[in-house]
C-alpha positions as CSV (number, residue, x, y, z in Angstrom):
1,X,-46.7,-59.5,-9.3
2,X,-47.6,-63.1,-9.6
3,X,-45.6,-63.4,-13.2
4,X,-42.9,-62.0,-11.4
5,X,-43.0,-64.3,-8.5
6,X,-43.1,-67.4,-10.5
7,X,-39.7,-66.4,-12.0
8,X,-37.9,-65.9,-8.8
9,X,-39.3,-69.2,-8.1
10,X,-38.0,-70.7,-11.2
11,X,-35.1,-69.1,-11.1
12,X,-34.3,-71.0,-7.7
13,X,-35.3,-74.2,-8.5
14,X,-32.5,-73.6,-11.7
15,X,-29.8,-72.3,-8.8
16,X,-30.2,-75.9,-7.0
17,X,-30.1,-77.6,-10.2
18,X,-26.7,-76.5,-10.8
19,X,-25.5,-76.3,-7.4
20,X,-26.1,-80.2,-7.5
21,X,-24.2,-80.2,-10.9
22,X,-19.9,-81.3,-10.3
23,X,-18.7,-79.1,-12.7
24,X,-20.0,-76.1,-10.7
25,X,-19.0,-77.8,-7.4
26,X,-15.7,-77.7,-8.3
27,X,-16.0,-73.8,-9.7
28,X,-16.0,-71.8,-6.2
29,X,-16.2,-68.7,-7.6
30,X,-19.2,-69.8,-9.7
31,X,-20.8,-71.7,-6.7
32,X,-20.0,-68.5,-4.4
33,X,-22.0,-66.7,-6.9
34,X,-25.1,-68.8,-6.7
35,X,-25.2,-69.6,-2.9
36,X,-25.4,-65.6,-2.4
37,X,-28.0,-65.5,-5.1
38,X,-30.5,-68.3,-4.2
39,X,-29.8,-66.8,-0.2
40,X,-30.6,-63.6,-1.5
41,X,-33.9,-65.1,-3.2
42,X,-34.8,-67.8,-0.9
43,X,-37.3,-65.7,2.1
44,X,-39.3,-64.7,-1.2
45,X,-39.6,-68.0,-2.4
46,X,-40.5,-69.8,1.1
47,X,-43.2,-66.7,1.8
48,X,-44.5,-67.3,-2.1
49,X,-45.2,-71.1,-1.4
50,X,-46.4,-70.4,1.6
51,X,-49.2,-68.0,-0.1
52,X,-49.6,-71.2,-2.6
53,X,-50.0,-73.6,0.2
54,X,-52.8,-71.4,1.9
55,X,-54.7,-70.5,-1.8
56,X,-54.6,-74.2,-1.7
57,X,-55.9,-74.9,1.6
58,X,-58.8,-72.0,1.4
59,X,-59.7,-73.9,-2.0
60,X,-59.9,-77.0,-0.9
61,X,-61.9,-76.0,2.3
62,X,-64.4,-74.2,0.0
63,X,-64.9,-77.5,-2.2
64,X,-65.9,-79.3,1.1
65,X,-68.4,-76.7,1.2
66,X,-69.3,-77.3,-2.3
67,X,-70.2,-81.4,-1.1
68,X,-71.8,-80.6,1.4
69,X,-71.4,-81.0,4.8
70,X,-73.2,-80.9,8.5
71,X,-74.0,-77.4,10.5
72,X,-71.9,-78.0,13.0
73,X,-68.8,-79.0,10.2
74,X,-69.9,-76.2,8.4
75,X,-69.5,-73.4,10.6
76,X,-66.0,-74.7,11.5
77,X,-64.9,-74.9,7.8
78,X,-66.0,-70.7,7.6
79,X,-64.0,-69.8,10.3
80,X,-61.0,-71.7,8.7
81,X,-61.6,-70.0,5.6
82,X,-62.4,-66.6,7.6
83,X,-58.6,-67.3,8.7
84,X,-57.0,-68.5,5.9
85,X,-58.1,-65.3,3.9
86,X,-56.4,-62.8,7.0
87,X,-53.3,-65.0,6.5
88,X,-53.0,-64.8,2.9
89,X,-53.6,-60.8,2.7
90,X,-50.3,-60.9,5.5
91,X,-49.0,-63.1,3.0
92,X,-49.4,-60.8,0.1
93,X,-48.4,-57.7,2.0
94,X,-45.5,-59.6,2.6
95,X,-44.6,-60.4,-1.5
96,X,-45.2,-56.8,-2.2
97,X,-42.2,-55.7,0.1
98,X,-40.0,-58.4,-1.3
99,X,-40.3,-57.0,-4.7
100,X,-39.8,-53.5,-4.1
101,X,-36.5,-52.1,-5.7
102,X,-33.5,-53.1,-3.5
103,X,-31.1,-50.5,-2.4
104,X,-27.4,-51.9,-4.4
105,X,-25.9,-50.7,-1.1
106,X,-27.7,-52.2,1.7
107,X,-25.3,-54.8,2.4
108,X,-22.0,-52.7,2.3
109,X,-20.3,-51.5,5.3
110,X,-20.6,-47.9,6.0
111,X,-18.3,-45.2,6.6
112,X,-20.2,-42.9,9.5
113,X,-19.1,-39.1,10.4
114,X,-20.5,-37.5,13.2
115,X,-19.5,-34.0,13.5
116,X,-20.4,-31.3,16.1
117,X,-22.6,-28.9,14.9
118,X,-24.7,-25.2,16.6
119,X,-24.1,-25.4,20.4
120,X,-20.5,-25.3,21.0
121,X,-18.9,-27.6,24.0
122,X,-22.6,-29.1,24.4
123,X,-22.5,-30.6,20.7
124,X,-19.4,-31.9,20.7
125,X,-20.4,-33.9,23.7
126,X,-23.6,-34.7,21.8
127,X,-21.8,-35.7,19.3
128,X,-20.0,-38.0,21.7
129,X,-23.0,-39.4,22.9
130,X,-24.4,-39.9,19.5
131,X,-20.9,-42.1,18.8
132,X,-21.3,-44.1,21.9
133,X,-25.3,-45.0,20.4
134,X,-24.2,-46.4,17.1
135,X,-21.3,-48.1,18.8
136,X,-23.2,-49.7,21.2
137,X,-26.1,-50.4,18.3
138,X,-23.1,-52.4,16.1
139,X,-22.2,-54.1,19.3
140,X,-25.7,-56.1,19.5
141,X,-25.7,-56.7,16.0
142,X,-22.7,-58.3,16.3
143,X,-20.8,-55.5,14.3
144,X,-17.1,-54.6,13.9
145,X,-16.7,-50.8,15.0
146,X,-13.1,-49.1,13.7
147,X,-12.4,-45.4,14.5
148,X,-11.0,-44.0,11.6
149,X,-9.9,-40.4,13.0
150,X,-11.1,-38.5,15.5
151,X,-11.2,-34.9,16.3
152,X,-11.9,-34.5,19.9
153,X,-12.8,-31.1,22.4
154,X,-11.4,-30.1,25.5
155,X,-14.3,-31.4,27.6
156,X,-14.3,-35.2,26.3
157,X,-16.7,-34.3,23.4
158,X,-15.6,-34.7,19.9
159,X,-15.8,-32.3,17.4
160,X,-15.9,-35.0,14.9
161,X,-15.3,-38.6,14.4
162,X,-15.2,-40.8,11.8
163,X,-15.4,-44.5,11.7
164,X,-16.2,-47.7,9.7
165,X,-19.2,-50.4,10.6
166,X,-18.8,-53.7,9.2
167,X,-21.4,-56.3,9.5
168,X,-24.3,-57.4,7.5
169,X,-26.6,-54.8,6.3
170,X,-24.9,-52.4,8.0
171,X,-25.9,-49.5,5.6
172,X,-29.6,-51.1,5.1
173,X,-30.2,-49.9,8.5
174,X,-28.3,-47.3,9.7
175,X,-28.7,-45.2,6.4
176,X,-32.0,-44.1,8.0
177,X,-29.9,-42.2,10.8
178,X,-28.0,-39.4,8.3
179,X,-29.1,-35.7,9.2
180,X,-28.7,-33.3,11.4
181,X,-29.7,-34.2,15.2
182,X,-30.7,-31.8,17.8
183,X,-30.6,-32.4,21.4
184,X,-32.1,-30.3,24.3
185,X,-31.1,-30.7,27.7
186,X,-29.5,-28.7,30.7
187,X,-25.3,-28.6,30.0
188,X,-23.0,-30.0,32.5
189,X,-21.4,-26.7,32.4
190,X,-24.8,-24.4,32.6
191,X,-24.7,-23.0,36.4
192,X,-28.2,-21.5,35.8
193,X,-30.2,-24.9,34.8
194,X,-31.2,-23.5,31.0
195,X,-31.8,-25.8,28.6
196,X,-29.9,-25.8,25.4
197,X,-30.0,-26.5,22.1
198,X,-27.5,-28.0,20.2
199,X,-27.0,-30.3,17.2
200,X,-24.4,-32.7,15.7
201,X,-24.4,-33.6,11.9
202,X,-24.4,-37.1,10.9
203,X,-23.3,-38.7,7.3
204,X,-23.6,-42.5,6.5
205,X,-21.6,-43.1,3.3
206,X,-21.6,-47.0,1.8
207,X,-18.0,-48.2,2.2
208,X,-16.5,-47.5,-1.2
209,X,-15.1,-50.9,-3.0
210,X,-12.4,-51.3,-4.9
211,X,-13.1,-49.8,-8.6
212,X,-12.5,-52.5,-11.5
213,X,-11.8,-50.6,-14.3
214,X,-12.9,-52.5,-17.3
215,X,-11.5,-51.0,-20.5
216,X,-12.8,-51.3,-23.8
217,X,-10.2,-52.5,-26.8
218,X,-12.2,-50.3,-28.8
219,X,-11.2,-47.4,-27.2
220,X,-7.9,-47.5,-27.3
221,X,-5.7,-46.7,-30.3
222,X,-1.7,-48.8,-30.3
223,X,0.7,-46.7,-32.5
224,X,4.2,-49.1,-32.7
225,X,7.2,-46.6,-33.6
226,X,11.1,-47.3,-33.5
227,X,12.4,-46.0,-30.2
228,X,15.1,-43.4,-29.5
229,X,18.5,-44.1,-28.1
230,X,22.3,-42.7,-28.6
231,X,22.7,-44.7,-31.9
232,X,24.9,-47.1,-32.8
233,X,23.7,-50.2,-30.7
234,X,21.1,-48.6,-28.8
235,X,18.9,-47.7,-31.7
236,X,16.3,-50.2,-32.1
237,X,16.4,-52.3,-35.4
238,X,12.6,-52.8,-35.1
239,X,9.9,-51.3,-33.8
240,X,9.0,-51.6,-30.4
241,X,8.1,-48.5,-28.5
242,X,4.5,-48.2,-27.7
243,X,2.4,-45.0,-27.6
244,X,-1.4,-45.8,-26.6
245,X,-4.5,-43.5,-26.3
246,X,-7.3,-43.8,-24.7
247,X,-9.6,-42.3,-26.9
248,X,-12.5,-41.6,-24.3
249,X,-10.2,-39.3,-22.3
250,X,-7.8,-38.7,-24.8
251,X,-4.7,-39.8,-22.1
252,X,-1.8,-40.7,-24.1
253,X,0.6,-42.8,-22.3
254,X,4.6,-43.6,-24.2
255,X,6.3,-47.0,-23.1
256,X,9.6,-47.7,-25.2
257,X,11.7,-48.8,-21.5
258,X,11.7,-52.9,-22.4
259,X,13.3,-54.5,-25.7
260,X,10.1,-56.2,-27.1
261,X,6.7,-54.7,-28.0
262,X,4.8,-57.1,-25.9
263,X,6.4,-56.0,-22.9
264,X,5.8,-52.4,-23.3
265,X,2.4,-53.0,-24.2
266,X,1.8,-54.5,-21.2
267,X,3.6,-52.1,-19.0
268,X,1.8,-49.6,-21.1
269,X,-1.8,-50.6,-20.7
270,X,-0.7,-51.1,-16.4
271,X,0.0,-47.1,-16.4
272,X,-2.8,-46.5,-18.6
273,X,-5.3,-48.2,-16.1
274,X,-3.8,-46.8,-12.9
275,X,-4.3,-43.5,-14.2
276,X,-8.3,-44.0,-14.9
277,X,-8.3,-45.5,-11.6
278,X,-6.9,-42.8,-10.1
279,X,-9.9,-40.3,-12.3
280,X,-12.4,-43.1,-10.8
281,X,-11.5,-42.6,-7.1
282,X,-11.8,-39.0,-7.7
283,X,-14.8,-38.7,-8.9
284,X,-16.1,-41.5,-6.5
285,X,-14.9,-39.0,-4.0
286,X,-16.6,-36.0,-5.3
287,X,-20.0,-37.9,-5.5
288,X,-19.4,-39.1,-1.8
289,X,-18.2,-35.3,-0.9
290,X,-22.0,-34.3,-2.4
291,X,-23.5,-37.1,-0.7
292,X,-22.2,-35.8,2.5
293,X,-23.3,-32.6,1.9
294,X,-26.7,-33.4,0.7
295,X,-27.0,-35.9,4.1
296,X,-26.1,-33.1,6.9
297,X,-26.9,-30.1,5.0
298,X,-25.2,-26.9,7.1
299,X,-26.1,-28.4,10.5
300,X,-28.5,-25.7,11.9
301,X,-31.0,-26.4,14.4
302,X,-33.9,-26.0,11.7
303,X,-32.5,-28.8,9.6
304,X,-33.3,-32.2,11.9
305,X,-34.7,-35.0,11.1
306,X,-34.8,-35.9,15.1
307,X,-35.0,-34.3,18.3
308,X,-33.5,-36.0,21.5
309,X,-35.4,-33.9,24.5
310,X,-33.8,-35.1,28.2
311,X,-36.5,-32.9,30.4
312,X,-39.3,-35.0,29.0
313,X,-37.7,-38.3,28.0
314,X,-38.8,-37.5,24.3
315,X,-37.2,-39.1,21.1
316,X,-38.9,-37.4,18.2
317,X,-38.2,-38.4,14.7
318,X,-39.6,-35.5,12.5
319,X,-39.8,-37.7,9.4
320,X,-42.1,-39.8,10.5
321,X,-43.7,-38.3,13.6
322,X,-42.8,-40.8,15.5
323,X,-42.1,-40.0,19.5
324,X,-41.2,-42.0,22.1
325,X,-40.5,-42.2,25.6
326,X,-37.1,-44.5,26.3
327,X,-34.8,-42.3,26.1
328,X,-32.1,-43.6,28.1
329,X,-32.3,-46.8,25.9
330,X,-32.3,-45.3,23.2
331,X,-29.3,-43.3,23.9
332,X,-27.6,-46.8,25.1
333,X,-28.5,-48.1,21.1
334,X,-31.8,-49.4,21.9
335,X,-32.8,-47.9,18.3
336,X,-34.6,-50.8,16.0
337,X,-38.2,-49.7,16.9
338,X,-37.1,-46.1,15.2
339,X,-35.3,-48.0,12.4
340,X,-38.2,-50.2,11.8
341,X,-40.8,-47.3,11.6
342,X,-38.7,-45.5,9.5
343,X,-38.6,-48.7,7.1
344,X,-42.0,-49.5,7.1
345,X,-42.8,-45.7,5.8
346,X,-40.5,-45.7,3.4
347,X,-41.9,-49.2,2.3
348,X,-45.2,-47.9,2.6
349,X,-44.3,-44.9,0.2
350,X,-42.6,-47.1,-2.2
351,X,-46.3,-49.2,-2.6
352,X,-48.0,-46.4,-2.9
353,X,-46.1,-45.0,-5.7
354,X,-45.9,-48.6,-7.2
355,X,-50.1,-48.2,-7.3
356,X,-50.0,-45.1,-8.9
């Protein structure tokens, strides 16, 4: 872990180097790139120096012991060290999370989908309610909310709604809140006081960026040929149609439209990456499409990952067995202290495979 640490810290010490460097102050792209990379980097490095200042201190406390010292002086230099050691296993604790594996998507925006799921009118206005909690969540983060479409119910509920999160993390923590939810409470519209059951599905997809497709010279194969016209002046007195495969995919796109080869090359190779753009965007659609599915499953009441009980002012997360006993806030988005449990275990997982 230590070997590991002293490269990060190397590695930022190098970032300041050329951040002080002209050439790369006048490269903005290039200095984007390492402001975002030493900020991504720097709360590792400040907690690994502070673990080097306390080794220090505990080091150099025990070397007064070593000399020699009075009772009185003595006893006080223990309990230093006594606290010194407490701070630097926090401190360690602390350099074990910063090296776990990083999600790639934690810092995208997030497409979110609630949809009503068992209970009829009652989940649609759960599902509502569960809109109204994230929206209200984004709003104290200092997020941008944006409905995308919504589906709504006669009764103000909404059979499904879909919006976009922007803001800083976004999907780091609200990726903990995919799954089906159940709530149980008395309906508006039950007359006998029964409590229900119903659920609403919910789906946090990592906002999808734009795909760069990056082709390979390799893998495409230019055949030059004479174009075809009515003859006598139309016909071409050298070659400068263009067909080009790509040989991965085997598309085959013809350009013989402009007068010189160089021009339909290049009008060429803009059809050809359009159209593996477009098969990229499909399949980045089919994998969200199975990441949505895999996220809500069918939506039944067996399926949840938390239950929100109104009788008792209970907010269970299954996951985790976590309950508490704010509702109301929690309903209002009052939901870091769930977020941060739910982190910590997954954290606490991740170590414990890392041990193994």
């Amino acid at each position: 872990m230590f070997e590991q640490l002293k490269k990060i810290e190397g590695r930022y010490r190098e970032i300041d180097r050329k951040i002080a460097q002209p050439e790369i102050a006048a490269d903005l792209p290039q200095l984007q790139a390492l402001a975002q990379e030493r900020a991504d980097i720097e709360d590792t490095v400040k907690t690994y120096r502070a673990y080097q200042d306390v080794e220090k201190s505990i080091e150099d406390t025990r070397a007064m012991l070593d000399d020699g010292v009075d009772e009185e002086m003595e006893e006080l230099a223990r309990q230093e060290i006594e606290f010194l050691e407490k701070r630097l296993d926090e401190l360690t604790e602390q350099l074990r999370k910063a090296l776990l594996p990083r999600d790639p998507n934690d810092e995208k925006d997030i497409i979110m989908e609630i949809r009503a799921g068992a209970g009829g009118n009652e989940a649609a206005l759960f599902a509502a309610d569960l809109f109204r909690l994230y929206s209200r969540y984004a709003q104290d983060r200092g997020w941008k909310t944006d409905i995308i479409s919504v589906n709504e119910s006669g009764i103000g509920g909404f059979k499904e709604i879909i919006f976009e999160v922007s803001g800083k993390g976004a999907y780091s923590r609200l990726k903990y809140e995919r799954g089906v939810h159940r709530v149980q409470r008395i309906p508006v519209t039950e007359s006998s006081g029964r409590i229900h059951t119903s659920t609403a599905t919910v789906a946090v997809l990592p906002k999808a960026e734009e795909v760069d497709i990056d082709i390979n010279p390799d893998d495409i194969k230019v055949d030059v040929f004479h174009s075809g016209g009515a003859g006598g002046q139309n016909v071409n007195k050298v070659a400068t149609a263009i067909r080009m495969t790509h040989l991965p995919t085997g598309m085959v796109v013809v350009c013989q439209d402009e007068r010189s080869q160089l021009q339909n090359k290049i009008k060429a190779m803009s059809v050809l990456r359009t159209r593996l753009l477009d098969i990229e965007r499909q399949k980045q659609d089919r994998e969200i499409t199975e990441s949505r599915r895999s996220q809500v499953g069918k939506g039944d009441r067996s399926e949840k990952i938390r239950t929100y009980n109104y009788p008792q002012d209970r907010v269970s997360d299954h996951r985790i067995s976590l309950t508490l006993h704010n509702l109301d806030k929690i309903m209002d988005g009052d939901i870091d202290e769930l977020i941060d449990a739910l982190i910590t275990a997954e954290q606490a997982k991740q170590l414990e495979e890392q041990a193994v």
